[in-house]
MOPAC internal coordinates of N, CA, C and O (Angstrom, degrees):
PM7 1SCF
backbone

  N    0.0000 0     0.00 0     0.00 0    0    0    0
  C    1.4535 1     0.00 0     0.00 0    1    0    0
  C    1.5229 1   108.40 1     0.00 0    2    1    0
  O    1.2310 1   121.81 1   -64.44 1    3    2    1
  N    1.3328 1   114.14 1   115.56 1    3    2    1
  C    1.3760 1   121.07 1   170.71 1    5    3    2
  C    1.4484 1   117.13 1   -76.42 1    6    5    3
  O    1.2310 1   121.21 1   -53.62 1    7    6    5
  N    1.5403 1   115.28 1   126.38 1    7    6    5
  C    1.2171 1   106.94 1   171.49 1    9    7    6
  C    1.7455 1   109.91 1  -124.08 1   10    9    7
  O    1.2310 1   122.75 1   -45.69 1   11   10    9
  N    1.3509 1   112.33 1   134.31 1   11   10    9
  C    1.4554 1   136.59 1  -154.42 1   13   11   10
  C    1.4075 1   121.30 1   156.31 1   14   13   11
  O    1.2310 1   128.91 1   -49.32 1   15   14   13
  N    1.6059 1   100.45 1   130.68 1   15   14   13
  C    1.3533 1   134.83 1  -152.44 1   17   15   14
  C    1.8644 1    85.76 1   -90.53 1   18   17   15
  O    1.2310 1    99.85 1  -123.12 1   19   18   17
  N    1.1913 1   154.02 1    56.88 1   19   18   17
  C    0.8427 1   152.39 1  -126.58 1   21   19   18
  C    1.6117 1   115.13 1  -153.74 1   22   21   19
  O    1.2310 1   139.53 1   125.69 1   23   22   21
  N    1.6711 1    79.74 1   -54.31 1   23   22   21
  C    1.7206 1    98.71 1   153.51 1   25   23   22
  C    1.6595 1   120.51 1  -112.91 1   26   25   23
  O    1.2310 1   127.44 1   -16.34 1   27   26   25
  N    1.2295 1   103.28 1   163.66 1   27   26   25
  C    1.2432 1   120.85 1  -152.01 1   29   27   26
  C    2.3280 1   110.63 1  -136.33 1   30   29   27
  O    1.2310 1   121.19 1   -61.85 1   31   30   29
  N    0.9361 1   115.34 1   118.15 1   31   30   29
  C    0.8889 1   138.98 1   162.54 1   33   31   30
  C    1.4664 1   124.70 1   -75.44 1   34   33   31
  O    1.2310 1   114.68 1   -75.89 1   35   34   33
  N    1.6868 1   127.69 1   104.11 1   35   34   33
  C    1.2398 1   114.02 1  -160.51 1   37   35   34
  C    1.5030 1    92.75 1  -151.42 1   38   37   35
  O    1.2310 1   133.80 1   -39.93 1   39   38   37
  N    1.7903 1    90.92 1   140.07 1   39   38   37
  C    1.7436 1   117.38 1  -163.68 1   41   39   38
  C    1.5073 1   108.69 1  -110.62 1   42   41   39
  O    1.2310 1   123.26 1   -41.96 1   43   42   41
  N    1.4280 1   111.36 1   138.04 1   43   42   41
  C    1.4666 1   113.19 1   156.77 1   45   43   42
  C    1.3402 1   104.10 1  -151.33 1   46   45   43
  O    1.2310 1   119.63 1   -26.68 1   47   46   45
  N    1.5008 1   118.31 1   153.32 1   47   46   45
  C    1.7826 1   131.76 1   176.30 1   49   47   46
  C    1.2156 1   105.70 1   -97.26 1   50   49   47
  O    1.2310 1   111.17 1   -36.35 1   51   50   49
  N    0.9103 1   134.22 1   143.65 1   51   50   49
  C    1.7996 1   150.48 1    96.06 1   53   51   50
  C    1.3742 1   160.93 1  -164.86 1   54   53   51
  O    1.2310 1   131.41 1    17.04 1   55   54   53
  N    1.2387 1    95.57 1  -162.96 1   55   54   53
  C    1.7886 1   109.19 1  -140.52 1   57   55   54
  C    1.7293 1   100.46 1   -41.26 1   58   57   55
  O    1.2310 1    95.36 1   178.59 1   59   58   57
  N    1.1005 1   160.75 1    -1.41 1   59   58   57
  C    1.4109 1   138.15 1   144.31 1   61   59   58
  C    1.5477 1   103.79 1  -140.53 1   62   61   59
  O    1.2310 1   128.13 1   -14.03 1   63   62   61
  N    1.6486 1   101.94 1   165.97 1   63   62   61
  C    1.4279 1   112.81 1   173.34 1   65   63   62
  C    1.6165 1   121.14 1   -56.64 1   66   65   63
  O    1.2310 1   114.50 1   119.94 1   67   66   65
  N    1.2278 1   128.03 1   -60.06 1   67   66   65
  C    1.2907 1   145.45 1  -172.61 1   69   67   66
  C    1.8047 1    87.32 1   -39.01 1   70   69   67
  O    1.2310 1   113.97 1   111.82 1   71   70   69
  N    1.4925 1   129.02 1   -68.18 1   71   70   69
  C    1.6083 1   138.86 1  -167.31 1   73   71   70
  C    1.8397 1    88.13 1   -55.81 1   74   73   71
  O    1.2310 1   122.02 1   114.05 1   75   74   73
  N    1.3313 1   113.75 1   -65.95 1   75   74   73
  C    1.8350 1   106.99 1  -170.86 1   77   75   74
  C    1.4102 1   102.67 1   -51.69 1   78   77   75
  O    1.2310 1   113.93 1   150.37 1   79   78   77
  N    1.4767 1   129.09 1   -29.63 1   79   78   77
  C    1.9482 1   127.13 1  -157.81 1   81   79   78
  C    1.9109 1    86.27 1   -84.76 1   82   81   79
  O    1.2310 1   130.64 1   148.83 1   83   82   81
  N    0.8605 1    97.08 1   -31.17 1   83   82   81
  C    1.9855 1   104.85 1  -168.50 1   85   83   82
  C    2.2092 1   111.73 1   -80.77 1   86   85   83
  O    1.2310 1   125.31 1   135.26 1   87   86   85
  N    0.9943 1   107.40 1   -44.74 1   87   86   85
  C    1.3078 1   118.74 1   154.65 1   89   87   86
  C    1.7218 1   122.84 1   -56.83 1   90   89   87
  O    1.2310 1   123.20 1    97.40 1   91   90   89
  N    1.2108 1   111.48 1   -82.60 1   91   90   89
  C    1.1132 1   121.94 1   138.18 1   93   91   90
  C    2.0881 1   118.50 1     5.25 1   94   93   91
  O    1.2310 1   135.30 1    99.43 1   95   94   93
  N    0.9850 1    88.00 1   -80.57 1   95   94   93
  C    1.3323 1   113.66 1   167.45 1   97   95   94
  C    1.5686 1   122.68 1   -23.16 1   98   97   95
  O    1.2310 1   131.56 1    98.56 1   99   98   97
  N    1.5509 1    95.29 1   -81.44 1   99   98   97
  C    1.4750 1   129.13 1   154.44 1  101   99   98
  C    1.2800 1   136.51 1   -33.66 1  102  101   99
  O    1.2310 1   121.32 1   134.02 1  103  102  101
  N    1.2662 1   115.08 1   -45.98 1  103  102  101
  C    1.3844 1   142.54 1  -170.89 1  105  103  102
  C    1.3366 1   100.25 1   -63.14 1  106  105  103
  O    1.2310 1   132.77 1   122.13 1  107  106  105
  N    1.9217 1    92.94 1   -57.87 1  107  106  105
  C    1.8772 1    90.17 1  -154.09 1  109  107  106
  C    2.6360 1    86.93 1   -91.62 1  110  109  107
  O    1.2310 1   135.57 1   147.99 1  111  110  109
  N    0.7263 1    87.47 1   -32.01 1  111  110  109
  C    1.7137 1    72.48 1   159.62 1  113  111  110
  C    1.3771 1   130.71 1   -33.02 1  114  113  111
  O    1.2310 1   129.81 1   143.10 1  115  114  113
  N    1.3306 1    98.69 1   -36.90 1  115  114  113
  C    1.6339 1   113.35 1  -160.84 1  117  115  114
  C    1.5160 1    91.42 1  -101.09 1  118  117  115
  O    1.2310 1   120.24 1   176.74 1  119  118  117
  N    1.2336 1   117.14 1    -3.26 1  119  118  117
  C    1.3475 1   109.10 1  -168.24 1  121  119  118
  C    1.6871 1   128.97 1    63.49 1  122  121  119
  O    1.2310 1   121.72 1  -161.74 1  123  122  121
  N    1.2449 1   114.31 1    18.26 1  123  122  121
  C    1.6108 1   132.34 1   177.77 1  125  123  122
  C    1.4525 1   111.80 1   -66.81 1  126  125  123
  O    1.2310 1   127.17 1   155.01 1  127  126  125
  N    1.3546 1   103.81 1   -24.99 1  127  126  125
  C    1.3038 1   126.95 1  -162.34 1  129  127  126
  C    1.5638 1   119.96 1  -145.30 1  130  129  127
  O    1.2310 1   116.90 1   -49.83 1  131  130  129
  N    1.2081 1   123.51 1   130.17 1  131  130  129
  C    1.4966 1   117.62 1   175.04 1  133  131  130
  C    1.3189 1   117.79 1   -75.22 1  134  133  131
  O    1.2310 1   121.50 1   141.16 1  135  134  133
  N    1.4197 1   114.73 1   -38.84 1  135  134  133
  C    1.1056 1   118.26 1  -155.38 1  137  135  134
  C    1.8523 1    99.50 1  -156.17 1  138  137  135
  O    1.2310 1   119.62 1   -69.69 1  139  138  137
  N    1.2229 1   118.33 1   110.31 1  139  138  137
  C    1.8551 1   117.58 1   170.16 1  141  139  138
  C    1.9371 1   117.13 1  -124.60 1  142  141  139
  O    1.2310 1   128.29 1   -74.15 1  143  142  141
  N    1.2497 1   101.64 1   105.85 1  143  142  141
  C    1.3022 1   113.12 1   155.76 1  145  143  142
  C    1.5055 1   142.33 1   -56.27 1  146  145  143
  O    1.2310 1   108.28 1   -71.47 1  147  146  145
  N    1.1330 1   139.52 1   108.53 1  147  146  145
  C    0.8402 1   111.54 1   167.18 1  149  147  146
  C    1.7845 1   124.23 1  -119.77 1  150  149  147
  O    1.2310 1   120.38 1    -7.29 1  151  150  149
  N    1.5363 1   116.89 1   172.71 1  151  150  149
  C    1.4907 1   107.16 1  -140.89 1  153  151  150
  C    1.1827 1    90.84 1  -151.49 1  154  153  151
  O    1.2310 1   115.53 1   -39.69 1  155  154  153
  N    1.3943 1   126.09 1   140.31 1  155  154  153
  C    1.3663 1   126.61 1  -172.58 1  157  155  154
  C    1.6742 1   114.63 1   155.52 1  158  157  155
  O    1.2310 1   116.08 1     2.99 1  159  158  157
  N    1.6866 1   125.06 1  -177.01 1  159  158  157
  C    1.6132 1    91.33 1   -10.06 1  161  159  158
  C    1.7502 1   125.13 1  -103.75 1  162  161  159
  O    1.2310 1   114.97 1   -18.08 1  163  162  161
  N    1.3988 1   127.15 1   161.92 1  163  162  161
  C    0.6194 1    97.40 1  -172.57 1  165  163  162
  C    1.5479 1   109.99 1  -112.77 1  166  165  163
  O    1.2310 1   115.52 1    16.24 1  167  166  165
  N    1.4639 1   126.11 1  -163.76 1  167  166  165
  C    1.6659 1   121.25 1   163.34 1  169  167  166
  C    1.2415 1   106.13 1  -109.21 1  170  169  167
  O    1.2310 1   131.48 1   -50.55 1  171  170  169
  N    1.6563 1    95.44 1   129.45 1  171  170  169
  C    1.3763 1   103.87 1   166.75 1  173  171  170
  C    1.4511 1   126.68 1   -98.89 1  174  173  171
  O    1.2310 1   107.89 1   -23.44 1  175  174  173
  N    1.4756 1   140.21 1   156.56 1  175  174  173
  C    1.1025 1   130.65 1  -166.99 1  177  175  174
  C    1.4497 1   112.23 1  -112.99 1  178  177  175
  O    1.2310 1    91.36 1   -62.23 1  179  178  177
  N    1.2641 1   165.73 1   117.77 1  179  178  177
  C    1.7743 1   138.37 1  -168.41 1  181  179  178
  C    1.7664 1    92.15 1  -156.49 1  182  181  179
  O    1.2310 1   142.53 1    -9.64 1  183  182  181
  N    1.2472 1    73.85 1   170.36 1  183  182  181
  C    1.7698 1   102.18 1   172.08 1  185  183  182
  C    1.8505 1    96.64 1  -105.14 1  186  185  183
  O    1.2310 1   127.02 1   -41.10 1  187  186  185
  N    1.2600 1   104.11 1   138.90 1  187  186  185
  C    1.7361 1   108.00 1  -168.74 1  189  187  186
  C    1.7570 1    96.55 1  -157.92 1  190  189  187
  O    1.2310 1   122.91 1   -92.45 1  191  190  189
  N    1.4410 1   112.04 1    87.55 1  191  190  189
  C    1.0237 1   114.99 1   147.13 1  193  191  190
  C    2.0949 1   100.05 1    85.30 1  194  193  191
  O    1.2310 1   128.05 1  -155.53 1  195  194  193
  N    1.3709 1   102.11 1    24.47 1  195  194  193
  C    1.4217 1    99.25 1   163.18 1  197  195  194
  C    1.8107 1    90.22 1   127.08 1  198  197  195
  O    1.2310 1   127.38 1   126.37 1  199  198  197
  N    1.6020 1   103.40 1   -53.63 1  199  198  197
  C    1.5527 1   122.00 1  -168.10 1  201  199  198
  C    1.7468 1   106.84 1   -76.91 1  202  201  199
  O    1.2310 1   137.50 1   -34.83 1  203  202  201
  N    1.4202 1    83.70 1   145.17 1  203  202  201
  C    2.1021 1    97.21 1   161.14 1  205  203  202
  C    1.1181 1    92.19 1   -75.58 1  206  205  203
  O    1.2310 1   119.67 1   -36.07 1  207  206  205
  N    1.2016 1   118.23 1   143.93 1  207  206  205
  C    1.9020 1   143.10 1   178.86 1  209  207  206
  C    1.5951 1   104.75 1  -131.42 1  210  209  207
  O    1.2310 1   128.51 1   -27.42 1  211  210  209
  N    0.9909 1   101.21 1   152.58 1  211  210  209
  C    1.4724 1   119.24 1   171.27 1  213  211  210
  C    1.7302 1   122.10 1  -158.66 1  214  213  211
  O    1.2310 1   114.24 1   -66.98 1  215  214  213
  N    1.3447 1   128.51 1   113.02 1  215  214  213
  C    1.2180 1   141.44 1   175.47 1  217  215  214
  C    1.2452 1   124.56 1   -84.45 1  218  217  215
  O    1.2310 1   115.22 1    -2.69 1  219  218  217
  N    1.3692 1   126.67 1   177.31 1  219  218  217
  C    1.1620 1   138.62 1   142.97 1  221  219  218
  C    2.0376 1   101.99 1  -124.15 1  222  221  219
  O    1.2310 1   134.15 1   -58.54 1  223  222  221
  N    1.6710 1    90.25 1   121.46 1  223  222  221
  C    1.2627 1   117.14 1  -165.82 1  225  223  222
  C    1.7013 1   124.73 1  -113.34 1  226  225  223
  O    1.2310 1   121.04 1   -24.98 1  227  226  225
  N    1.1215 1   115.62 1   155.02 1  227  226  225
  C    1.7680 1    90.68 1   178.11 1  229  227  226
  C    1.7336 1    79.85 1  -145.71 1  230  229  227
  O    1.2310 1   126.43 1   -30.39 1  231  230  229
  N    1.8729 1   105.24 1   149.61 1  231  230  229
  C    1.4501 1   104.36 1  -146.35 1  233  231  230
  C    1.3586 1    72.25 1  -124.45 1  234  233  231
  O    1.2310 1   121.57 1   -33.88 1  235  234  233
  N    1.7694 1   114.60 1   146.12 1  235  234  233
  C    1.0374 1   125.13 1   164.41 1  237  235  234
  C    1.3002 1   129.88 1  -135.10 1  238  237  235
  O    1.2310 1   119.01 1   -87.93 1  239  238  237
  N    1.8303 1   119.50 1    92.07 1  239  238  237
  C    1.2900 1   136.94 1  -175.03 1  241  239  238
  C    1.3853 1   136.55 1   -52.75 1  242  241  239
  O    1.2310 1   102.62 1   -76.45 1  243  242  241
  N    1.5064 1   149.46 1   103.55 1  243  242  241
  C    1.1387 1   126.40 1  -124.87 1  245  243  242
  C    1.9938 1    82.99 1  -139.38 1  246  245  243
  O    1.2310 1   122.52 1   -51.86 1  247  246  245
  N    1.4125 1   112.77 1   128.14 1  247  246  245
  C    1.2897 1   117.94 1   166.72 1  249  247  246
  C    1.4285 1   108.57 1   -86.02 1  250  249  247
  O    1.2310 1   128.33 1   -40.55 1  251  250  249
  N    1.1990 1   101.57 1   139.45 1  251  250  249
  C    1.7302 1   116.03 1  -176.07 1  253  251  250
  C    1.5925 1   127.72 1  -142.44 1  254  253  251
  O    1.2310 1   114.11 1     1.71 1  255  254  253
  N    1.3589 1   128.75 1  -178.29 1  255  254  253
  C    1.3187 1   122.88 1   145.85 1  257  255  254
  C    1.3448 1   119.06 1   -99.75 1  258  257  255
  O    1.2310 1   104.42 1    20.71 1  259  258  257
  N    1.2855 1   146.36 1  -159.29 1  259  258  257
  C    1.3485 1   164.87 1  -112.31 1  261  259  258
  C    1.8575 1    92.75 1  -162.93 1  262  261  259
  O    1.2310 1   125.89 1   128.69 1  263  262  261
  N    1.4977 1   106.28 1   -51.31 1  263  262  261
  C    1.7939 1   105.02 1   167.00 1  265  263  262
  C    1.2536 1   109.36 1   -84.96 1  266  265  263
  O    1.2310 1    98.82 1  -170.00 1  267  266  265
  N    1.3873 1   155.64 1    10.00 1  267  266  265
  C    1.4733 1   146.95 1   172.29 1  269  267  266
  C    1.6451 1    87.36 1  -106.96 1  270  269  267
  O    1.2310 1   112.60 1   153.73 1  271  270  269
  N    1.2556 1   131.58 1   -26.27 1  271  270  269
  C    1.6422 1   113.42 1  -168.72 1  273  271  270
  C    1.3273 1   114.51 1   -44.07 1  274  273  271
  O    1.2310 1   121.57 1   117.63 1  275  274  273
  N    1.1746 1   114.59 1   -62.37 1  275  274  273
  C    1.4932 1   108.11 1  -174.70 1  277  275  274
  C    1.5656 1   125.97 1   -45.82 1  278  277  275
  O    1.2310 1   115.99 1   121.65 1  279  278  277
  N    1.5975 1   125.21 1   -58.35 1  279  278  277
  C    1.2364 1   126.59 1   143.74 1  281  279  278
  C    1.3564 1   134.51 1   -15.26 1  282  281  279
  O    1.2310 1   132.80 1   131.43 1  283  282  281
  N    1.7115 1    92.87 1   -48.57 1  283  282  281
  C    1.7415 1    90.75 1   177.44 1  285  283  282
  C    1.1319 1   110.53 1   -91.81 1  286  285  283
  O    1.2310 1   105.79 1   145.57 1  287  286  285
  N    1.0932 1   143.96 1   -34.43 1  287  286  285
  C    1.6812 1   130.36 1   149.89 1  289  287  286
  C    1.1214 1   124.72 1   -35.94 1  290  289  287
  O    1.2310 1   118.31 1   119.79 1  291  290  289
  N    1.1448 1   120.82 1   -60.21 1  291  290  289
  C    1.8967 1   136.59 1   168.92 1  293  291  290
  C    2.1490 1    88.31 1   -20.87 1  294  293  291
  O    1.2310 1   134.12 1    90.35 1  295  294  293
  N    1.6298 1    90.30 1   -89.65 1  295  294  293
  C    1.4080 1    90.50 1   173.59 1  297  295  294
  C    1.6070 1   148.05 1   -49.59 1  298  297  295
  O    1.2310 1   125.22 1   169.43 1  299  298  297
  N    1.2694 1   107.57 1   -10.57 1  299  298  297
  C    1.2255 1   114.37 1   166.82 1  301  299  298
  C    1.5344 1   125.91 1   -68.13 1  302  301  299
  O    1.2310 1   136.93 1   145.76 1  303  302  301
  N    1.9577 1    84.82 1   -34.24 1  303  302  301
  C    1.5482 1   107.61 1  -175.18 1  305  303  302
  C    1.3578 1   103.26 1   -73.92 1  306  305  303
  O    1.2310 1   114.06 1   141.48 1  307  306  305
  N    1.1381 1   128.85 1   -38.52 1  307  306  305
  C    1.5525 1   132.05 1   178.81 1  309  307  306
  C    1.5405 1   112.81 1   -67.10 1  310  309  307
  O    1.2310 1   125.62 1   119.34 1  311  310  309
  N    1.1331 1   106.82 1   -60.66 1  311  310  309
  C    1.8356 1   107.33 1   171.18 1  313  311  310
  C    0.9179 1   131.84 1   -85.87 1  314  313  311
  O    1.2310 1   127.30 1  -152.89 1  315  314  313
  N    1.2943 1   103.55 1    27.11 1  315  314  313
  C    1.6042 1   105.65 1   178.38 1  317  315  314
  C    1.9142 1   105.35 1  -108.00 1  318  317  315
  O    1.2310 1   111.91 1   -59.80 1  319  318  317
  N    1.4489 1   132.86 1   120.20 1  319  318  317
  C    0.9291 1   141.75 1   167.23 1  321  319  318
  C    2.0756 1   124.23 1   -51.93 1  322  321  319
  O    1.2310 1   131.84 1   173.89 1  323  322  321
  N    0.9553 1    94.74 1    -6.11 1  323  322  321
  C    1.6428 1   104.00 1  -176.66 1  325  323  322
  C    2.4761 1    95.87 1  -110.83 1  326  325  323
  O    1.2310 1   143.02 1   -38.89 1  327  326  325
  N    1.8394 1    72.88 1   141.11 1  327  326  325
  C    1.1185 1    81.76 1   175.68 1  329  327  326
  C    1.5759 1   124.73 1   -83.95 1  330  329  327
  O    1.2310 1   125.83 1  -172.08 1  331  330  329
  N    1.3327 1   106.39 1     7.92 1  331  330  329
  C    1.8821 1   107.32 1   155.83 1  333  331  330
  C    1.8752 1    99.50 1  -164.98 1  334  333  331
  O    1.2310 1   135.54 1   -77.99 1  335  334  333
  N    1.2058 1    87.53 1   102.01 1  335  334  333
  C    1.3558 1    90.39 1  -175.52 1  337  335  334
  C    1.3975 1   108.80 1   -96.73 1  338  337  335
  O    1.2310 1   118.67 1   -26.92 1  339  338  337
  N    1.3892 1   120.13 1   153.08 1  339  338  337
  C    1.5969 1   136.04 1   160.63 1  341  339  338
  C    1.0810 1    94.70 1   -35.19 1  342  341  339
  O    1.2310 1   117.49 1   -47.92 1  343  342  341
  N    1.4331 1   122.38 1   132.08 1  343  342  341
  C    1.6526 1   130.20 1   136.76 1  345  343  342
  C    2.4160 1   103.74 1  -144.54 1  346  345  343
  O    1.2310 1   132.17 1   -80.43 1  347  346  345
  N    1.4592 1    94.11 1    99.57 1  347  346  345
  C    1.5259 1    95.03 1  -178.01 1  349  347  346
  C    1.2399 1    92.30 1  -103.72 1  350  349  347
  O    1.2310 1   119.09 1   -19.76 1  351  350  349
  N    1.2783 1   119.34 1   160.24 1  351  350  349
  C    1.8226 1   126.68 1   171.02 1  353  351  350
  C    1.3822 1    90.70 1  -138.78 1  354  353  351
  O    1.2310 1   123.50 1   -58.18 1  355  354  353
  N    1.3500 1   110.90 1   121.82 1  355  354  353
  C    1.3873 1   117.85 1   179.96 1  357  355  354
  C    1.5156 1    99.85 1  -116.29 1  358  357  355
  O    1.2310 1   113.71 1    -6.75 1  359  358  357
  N    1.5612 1   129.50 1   173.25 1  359  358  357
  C    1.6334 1   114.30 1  -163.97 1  361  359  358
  C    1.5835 1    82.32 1  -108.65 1  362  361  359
  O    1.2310 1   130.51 1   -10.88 1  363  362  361
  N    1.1700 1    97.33 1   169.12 1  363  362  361
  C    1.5621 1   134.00 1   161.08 1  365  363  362
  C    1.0641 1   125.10 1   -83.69 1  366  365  363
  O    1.2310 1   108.67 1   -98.14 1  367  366  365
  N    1.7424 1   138.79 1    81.86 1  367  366  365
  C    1.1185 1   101.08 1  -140.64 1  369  367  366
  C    1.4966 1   100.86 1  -125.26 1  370  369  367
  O    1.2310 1   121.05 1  -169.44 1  371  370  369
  N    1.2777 1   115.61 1    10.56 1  371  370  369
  C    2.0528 1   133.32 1   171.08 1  373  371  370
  C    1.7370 1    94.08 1  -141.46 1  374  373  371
  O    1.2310 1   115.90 1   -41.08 1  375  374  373
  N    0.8977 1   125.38 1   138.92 1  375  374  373
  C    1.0621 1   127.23 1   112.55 1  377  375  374
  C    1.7103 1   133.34 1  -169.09 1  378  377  375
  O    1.2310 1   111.52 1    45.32 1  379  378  377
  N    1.3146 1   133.57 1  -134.68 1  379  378  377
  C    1.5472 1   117.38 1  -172.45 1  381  379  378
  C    1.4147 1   114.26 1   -68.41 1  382  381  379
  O    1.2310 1   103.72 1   -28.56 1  383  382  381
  N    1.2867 1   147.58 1   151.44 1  383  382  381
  C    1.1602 1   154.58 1   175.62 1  385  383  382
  C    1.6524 1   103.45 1   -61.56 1  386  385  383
  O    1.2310 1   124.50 1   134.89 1  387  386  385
  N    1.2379 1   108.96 1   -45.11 1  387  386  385
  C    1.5004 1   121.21 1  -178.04 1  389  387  386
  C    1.1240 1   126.94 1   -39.75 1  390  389  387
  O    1.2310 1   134.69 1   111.63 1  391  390  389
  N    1.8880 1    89.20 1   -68.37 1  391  390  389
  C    1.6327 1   119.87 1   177.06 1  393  391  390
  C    1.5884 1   118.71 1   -63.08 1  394  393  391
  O    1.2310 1   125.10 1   138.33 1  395  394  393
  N    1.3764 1   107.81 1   -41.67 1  395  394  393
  C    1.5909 1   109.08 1   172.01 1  397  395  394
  C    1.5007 1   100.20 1   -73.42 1  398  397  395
  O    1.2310 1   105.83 1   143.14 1  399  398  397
  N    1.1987 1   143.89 1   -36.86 1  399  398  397
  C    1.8874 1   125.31 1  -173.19 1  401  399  398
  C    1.6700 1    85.69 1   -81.02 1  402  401  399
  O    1.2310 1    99.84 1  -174.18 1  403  402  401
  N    1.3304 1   154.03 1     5.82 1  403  402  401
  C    1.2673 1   138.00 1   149.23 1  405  403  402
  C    0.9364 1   154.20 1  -110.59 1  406  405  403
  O    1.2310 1   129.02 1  -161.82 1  407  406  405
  N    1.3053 1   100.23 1    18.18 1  407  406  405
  C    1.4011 1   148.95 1   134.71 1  409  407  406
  C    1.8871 1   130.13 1   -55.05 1  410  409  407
  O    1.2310 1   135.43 1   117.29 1  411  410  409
  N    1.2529 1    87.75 1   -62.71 1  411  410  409
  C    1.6583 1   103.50 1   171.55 1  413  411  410
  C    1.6339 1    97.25 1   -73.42 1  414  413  411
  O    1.2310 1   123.18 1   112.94 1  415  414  413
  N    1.2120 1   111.51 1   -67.06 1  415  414  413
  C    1.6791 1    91.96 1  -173.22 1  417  415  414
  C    1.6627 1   120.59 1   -55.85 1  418  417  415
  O    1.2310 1   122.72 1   160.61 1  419  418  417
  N    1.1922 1   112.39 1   -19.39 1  419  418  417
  C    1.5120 1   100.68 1   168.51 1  421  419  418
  C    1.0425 1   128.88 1   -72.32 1  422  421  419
  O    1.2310 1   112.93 1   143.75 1  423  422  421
  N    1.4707 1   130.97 1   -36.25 1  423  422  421
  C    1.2942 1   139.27 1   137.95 1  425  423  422
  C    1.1021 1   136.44 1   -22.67 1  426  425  423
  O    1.2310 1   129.50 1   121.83 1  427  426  425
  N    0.8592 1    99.30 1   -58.17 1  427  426  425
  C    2.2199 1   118.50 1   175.63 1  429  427  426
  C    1.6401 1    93.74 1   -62.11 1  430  429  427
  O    1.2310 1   118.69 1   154.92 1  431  430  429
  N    1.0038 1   120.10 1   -25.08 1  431  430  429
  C    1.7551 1    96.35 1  -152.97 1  433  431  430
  C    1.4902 1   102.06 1   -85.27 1  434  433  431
  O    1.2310 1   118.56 1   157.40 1  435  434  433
  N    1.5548 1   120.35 1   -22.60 1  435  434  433
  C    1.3474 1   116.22 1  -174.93 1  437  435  434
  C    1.5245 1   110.34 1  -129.23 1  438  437  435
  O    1.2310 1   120.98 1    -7.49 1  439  438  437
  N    1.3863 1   115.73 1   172.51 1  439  438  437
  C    1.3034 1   114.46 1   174.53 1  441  439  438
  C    1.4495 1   104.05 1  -116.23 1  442  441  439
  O    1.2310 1   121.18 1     8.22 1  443  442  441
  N    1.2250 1   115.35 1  -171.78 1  443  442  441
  C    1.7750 1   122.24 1  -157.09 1  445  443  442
  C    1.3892 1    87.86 1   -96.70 1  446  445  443
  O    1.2310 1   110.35 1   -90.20 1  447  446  445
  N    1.4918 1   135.74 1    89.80 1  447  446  445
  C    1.3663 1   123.49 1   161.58 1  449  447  446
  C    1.5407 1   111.10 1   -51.26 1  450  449  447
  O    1.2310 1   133.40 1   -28.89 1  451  450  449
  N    1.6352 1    91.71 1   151.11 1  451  450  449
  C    1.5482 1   109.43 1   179.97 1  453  451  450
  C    1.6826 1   117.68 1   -70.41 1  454  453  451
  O    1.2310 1   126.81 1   -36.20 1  455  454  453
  N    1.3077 1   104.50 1   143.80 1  455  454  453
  C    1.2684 1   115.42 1  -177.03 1  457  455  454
  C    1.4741 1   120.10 1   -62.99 1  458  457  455
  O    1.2310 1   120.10 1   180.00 1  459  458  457

């Protein structure tokens, strides 16, 4: 079990699957990401502009490094259809030796082709 803050685990919502399967998509294309799940849907609950809000959401989890974060935020911020969308990066901070070297090698192998 590797332990290192190195990799990074990173979240964003929304409003239907088809937009999370299409992001999603993108992300790990560009290589921002090795690997993005997405999961749903679920309800979300928030404060939005004064009001209690509540959605139906579909969440899409994105494995990363600590050097792709910025990139993958950059892009989240761009493809993301909401005018302030979730983007948390929480660390990685155990896990398989395996899964983290396949992670990094997926990354390494490509660069973020241009849009």
């Amino acid at each position: 079990m590797a332990t290192n803050t190195e990799y990074l685990q990173v979240t964003t919502t929304i409003d239907s699957e088809e937009q999370a399967q299409k992001l999603a998509q993108q992300i790990v294309e560009r290589r921002l990401a090795a690997c993005a799940q997405v999961v749903g849907p679920i309800i979300s609950t928030y404060y939005w502009k004064g009001q209690v809000e509540s959605a139906r959401e579909w969440m899409c989890i994105a494995k990363t490094t600590q050097m792709k974060y910025p990139a993958l935020e950059d892009a989240i911020l761009r493809l993301h259809p909401y005018e302030t969308p979730e983007v948390l990066a929480t660390p990685i901070v155990a896990g398989s030796n395996a899964y983290l070297d396949w992670i990094a090698k997926e990354l390494e192998i490509g660069t973020e082709p241009s849009e």
